[in-house]
Backbone as a chain_set.jsonl record, in Angstrom:
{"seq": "XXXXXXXXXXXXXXXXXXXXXXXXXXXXXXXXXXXXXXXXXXXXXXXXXXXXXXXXXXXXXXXXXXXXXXXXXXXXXXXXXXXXXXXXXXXXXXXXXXXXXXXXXXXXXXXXXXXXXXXXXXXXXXXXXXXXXXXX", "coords": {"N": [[-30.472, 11.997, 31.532], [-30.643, 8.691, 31.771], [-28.244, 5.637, 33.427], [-29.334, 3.354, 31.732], [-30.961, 4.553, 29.839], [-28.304, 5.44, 28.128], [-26.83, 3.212, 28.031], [-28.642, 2.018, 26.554], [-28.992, 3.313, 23.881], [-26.163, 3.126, 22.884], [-25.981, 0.251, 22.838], [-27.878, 0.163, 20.362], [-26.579, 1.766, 18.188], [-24.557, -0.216, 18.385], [-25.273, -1.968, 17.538], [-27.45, -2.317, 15.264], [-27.078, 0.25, 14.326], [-25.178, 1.107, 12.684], [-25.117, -0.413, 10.309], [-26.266, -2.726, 7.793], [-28.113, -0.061, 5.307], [-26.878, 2.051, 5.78], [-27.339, 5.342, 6.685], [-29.784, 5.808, 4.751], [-31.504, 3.592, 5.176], [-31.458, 3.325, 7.751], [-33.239, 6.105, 7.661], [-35.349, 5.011, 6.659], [-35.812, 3.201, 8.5], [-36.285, 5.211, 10.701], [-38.531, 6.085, 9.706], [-40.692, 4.263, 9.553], [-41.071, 3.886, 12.191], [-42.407, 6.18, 12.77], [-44.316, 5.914, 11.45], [-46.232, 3.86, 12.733], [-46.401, 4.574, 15.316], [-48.16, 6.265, 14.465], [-50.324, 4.42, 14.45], [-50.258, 3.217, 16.908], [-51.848, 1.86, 20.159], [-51.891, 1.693, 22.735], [-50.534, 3.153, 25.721], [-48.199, 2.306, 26.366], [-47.181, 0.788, 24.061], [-46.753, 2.801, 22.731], [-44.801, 4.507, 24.533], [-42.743, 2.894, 23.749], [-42.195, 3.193, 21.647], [-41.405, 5.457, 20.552], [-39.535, 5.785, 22.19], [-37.501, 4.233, 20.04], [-37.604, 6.342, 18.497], [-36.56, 8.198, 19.206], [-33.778, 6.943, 19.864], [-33.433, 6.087, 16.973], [-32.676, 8.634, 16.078], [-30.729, 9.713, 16.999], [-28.863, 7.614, 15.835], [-28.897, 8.485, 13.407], [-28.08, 10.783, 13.444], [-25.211, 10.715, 13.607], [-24.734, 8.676, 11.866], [-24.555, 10.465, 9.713], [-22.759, 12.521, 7.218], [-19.609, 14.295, 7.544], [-19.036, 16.297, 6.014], [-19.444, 19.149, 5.471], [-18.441, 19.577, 8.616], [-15.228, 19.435, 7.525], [-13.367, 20.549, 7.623], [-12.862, 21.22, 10.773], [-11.561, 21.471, 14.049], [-11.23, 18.796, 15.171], [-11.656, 17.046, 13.362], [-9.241, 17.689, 11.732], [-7.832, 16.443, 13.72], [-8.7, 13.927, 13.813], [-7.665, 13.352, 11.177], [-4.465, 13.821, 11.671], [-3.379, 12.722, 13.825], [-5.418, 10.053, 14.863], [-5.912, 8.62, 12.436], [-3.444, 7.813, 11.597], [-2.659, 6.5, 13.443], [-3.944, 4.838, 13.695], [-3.794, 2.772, 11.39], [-0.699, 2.357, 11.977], [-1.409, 0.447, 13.81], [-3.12, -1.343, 12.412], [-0.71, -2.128, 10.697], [1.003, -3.761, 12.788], [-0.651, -5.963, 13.295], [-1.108, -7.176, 10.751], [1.584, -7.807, 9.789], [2.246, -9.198, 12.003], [0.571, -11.615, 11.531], [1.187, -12.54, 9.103], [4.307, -12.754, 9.494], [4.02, -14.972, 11.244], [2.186, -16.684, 9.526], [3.587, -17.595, 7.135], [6.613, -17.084, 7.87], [8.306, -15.129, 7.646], [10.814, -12.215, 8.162], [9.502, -9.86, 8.529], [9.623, -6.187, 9.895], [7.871, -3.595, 12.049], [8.482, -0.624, 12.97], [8.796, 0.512, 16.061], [6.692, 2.502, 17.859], [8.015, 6.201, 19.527], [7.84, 6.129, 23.127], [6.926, 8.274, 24.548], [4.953, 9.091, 22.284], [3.487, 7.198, 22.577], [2.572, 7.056, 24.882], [1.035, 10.035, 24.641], [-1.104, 9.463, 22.65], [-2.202, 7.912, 24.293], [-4.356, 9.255, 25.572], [-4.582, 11.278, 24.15], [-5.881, 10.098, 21.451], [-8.839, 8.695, 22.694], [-10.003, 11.548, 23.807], [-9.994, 13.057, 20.893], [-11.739, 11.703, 19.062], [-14.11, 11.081, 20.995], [-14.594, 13.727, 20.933], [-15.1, 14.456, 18.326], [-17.534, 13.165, 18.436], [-19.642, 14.779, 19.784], [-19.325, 16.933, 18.614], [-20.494, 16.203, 15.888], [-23.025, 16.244, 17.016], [-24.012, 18.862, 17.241]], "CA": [[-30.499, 10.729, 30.831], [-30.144, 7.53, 32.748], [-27.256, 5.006, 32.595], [-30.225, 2.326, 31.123], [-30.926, 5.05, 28.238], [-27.476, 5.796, 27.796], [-26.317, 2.181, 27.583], [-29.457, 1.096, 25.283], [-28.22, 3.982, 22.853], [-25.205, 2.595, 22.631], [-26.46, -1.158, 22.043], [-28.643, 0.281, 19.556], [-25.913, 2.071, 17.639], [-23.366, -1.167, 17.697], [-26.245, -3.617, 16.854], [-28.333, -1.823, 14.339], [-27.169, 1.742, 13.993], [-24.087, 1.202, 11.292], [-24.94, -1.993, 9.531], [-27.409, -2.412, 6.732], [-27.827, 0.259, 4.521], [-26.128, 3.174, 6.649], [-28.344, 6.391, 6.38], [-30.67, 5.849, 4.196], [-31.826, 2.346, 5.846], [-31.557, 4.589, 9.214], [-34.028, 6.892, 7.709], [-36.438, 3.873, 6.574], [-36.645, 2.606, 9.776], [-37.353, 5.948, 11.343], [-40.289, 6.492, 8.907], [-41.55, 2.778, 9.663], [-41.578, 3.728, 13.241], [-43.151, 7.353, 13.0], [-46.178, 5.115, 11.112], [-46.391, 2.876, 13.968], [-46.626, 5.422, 16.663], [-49.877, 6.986, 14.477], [-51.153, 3.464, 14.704], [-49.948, 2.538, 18.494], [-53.173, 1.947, 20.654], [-51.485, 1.786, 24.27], [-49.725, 4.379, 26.027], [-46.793, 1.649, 26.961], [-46.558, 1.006, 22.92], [-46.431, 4.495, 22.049], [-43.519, 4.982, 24.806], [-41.396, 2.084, 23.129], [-41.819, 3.42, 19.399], [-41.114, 6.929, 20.843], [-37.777, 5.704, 22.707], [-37.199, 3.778, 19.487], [-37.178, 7.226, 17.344], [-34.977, 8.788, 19.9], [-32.501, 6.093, 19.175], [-32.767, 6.609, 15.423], [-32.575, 10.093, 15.681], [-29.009, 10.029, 17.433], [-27.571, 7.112, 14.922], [-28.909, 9.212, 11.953], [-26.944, 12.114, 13.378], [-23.76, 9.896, 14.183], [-24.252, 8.643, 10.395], [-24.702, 12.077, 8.683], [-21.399, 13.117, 6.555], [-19.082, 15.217, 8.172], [-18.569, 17.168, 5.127], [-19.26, 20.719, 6.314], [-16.886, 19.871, 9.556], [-14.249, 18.692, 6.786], [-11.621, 21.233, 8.116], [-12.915, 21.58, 12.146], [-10.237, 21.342, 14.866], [-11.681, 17.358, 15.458], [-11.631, 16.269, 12.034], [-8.273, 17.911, 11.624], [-7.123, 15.781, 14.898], [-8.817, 12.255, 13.102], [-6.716, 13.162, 10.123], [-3.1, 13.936, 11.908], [-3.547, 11.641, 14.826], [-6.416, 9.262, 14.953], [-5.999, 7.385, 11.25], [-2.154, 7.339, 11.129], [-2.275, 6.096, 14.876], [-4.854, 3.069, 13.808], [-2.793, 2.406, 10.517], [0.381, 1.623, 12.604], [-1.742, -0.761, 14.63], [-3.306, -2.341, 11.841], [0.524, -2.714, 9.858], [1.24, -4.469, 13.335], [-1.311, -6.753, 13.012], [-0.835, -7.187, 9.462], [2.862, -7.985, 9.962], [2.804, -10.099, 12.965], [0.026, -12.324, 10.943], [2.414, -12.668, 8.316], [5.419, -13.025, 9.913], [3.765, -16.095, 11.943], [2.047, -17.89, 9.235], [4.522, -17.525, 6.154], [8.015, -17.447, 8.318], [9.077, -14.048, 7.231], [10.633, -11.261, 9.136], [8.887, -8.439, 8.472], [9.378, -5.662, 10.891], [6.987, -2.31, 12.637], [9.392, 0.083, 13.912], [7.852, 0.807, 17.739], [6.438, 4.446, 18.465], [8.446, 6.289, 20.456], [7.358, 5.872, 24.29], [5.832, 9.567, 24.262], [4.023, 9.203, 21.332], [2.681, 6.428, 22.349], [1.851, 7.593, 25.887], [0.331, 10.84, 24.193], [-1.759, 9.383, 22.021], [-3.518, 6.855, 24.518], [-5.214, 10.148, 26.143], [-5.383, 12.164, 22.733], [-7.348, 9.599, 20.469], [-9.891, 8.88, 23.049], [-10.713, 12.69, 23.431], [-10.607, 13.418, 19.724], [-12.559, 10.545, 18.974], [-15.14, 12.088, 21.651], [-14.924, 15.362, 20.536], [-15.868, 14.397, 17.008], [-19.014, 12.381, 18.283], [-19.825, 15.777, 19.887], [-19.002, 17.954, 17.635], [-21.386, 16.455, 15.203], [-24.518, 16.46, 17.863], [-24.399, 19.997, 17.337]], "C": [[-29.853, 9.688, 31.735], [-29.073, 6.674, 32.087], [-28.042, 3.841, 31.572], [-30.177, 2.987, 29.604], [-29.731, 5.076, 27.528], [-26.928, 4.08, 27.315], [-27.724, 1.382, 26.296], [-29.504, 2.122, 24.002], [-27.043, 3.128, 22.333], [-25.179, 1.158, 22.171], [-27.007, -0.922, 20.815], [-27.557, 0.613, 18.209], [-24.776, 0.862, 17.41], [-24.274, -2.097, 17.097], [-26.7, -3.831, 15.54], [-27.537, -0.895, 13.768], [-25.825, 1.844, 12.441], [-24.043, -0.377, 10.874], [-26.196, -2.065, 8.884], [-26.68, -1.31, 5.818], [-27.506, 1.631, 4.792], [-27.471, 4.177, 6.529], [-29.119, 6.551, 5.631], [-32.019, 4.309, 4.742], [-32.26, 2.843, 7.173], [-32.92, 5.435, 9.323], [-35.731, 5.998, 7.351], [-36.946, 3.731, 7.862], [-37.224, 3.612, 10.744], [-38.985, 6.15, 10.728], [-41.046, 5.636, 9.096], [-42.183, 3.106, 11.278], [-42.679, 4.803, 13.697], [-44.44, 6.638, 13.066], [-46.845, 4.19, 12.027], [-46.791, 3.446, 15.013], [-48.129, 6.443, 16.302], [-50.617, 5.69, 14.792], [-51.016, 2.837, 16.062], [-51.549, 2.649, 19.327], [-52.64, 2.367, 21.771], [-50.703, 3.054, 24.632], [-48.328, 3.35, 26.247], [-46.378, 1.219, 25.333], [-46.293, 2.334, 22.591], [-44.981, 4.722, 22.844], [-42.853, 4.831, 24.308], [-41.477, 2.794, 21.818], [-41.25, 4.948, 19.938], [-39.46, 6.954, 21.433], [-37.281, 5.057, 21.16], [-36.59, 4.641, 18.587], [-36.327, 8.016, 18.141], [-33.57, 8.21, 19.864], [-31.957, 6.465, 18.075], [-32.501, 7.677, 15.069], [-30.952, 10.25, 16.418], [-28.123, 9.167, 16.534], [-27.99, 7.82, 13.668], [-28.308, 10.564, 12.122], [-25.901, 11.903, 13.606], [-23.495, 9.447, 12.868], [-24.191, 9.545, 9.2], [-23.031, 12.462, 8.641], [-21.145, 14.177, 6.803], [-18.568, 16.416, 7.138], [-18.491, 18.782, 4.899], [-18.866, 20.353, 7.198], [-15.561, 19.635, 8.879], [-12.957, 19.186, 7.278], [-11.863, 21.723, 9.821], [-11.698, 21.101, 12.596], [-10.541, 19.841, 15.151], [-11.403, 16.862, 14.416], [-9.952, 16.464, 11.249], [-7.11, 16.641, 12.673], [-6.901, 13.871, 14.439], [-7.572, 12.504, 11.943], [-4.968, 13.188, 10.362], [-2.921, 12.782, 13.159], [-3.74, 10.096, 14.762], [-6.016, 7.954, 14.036], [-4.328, 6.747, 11.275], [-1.549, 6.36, 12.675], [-2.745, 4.403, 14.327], [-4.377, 2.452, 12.386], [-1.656, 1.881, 11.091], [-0.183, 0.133, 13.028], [-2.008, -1.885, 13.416], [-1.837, -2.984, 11.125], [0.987, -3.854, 11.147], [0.814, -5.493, 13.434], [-0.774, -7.834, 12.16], [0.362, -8.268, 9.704], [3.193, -9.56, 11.262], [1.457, -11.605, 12.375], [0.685, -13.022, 10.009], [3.428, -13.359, 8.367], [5.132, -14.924, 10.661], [3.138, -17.246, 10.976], [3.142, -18.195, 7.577], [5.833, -17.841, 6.836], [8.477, -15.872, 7.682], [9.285, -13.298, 8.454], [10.756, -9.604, 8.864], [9.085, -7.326, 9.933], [8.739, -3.876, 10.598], [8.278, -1.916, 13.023], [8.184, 0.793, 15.157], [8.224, 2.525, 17.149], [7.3, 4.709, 19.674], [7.916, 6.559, 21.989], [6.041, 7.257, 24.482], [5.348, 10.263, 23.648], [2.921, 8.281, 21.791], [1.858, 6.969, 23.529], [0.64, 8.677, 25.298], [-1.086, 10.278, 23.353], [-3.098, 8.053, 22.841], [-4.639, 7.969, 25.708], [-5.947, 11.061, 24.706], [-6.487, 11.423, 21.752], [-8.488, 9.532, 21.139], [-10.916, 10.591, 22.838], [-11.0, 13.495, 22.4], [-11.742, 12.676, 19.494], [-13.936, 11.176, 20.147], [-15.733, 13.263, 21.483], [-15.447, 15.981, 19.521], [-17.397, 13.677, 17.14], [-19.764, 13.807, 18.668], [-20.125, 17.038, 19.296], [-20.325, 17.386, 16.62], [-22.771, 16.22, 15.539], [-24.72, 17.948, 17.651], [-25.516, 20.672, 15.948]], "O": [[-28.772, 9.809, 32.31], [-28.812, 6.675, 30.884], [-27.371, 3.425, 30.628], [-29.706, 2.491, 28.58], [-29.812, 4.788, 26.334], [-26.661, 3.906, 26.126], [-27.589, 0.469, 25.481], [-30.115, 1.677, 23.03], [-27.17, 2.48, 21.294], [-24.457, 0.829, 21.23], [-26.705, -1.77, 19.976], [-27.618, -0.15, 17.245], [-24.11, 0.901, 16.376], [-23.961, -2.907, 16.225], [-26.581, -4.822, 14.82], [-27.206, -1.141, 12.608], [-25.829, 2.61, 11.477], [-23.185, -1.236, 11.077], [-27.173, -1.501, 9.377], [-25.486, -1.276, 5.517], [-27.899, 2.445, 3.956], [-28.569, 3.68, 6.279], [-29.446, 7.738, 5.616], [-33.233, 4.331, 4.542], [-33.419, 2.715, 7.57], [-33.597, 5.585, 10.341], [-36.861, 6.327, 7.713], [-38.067, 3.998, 8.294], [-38.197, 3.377, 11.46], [-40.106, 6.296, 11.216], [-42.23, 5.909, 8.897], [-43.312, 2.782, 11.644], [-43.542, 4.631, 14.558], [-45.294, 6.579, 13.95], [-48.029, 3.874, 11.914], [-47.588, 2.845, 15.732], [-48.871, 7.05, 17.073], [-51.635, 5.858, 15.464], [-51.742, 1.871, 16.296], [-52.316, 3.558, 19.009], [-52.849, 3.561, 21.984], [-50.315, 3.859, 23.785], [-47.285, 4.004, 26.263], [-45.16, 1.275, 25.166], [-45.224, 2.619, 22.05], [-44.013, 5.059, 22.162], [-42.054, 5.707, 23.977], [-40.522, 2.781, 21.042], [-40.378, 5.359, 19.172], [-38.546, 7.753, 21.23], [-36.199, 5.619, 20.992], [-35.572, 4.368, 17.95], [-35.319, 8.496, 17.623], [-32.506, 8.828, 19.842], [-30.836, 6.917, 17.84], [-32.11, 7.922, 13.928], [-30.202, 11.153, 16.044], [-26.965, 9.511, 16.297], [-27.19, 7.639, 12.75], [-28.067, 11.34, 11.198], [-25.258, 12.908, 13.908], [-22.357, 9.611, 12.428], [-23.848, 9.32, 8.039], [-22.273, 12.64, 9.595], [-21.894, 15.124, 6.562], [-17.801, 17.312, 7.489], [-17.641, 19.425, 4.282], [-18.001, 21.22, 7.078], [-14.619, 19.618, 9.672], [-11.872, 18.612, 7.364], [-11.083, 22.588, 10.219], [-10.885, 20.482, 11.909], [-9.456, 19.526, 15.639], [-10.642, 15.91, 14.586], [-9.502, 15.664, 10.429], [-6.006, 16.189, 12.372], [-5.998, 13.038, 14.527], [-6.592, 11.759, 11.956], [-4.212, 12.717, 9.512], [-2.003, 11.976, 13.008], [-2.904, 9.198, 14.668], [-5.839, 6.796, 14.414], [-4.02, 5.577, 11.049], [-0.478, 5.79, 12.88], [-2.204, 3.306, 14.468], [-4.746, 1.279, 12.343], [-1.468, 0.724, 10.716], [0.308, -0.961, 12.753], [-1.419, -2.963, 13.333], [-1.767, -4.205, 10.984], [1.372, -4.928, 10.684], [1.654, -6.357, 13.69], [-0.24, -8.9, 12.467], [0.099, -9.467, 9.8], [4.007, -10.482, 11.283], [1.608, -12.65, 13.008], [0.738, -14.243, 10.156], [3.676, -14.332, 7.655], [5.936, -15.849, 10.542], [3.312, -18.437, 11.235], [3.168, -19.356, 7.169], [6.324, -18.906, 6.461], [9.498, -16.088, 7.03], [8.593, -13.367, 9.469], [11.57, -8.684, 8.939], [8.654, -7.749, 11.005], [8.917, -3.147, 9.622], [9.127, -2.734, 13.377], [7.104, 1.365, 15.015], [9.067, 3.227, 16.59], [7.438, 3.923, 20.612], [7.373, 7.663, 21.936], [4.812, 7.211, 24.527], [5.127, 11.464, 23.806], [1.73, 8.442, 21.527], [0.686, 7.308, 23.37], [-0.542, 8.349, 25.41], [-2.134, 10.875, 23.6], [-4.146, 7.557, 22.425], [-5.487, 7.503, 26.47], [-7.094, 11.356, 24.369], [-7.563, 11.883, 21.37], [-9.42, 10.134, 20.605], [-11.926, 10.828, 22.175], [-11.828, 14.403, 22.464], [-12.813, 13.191, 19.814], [-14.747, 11.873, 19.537], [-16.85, 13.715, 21.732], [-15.957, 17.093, 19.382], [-18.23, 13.625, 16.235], [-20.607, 14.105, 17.822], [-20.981, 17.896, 19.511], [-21.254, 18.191, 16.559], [-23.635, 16.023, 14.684], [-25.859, 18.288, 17.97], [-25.937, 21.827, 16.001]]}, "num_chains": 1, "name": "protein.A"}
């Protein structure tokens, strides 16, 4: 897979692929395109509707509910890691929004240095390991 496919996956999935009406909207538009590719005349339309369902076929397996992995070693990692990591951030947010347009002083207590270190190698590769994990 080239970096072209690989990066027009990835456009496809922030543009389209989770917005609308998640997986069921997902599965519309594959069925719109299947019908398109019986009616395509050209061989250069048929490629595009054919790369088009290879698209939708990776964000309809990126939006499919992880509910049989519910207890994998990845989904275990989002739940002890991942959420309570991106909860801090957002209370920082939160807080320093706050604090700046009200006048209050709200305070985050800082992560300690090698938590924080740890966790800017660990979320990426959970976070990877769960996109992975549910290609299988």
């Amino acid at each position: 897979m080239g970096f072209g496919t690989v990066f027009g996956l990835i456009w496809t999935v922030l543009a389209r692929g989770f917005s609308g009406g998640g997986l069921a909207d997902t599965a519309d538009r594959l069925m719109d395109r299947l019908a398109d590719l019986r009616d395509a005349e050209t061989a250069i339309e048929k490629a595009e509707i054919e790369r088009d369902i290879v698209q939708l076929k990776a964000i309809a397996d990126l939006q499919k509910p992880s509910s049989s992995n519910f207890f994998s070693p990845m989904m275990i990692g989002q739940y002890l890691i991942v959420i309570p990591f991106g909860l801090w951030w957002a209370g920082v947010h939160v807080v320093s929004i706050v604090n700046g347009n009200i006048g209050t002083a709200f305070v985050i207590q800082d992560l300690p240095p090698h938590i924080f270190d740890m966790a800017t190698w660990l979320i990426p590769t959970i976070v990877v390991g769960t996109i992975l994990e549910r290609r299988k």
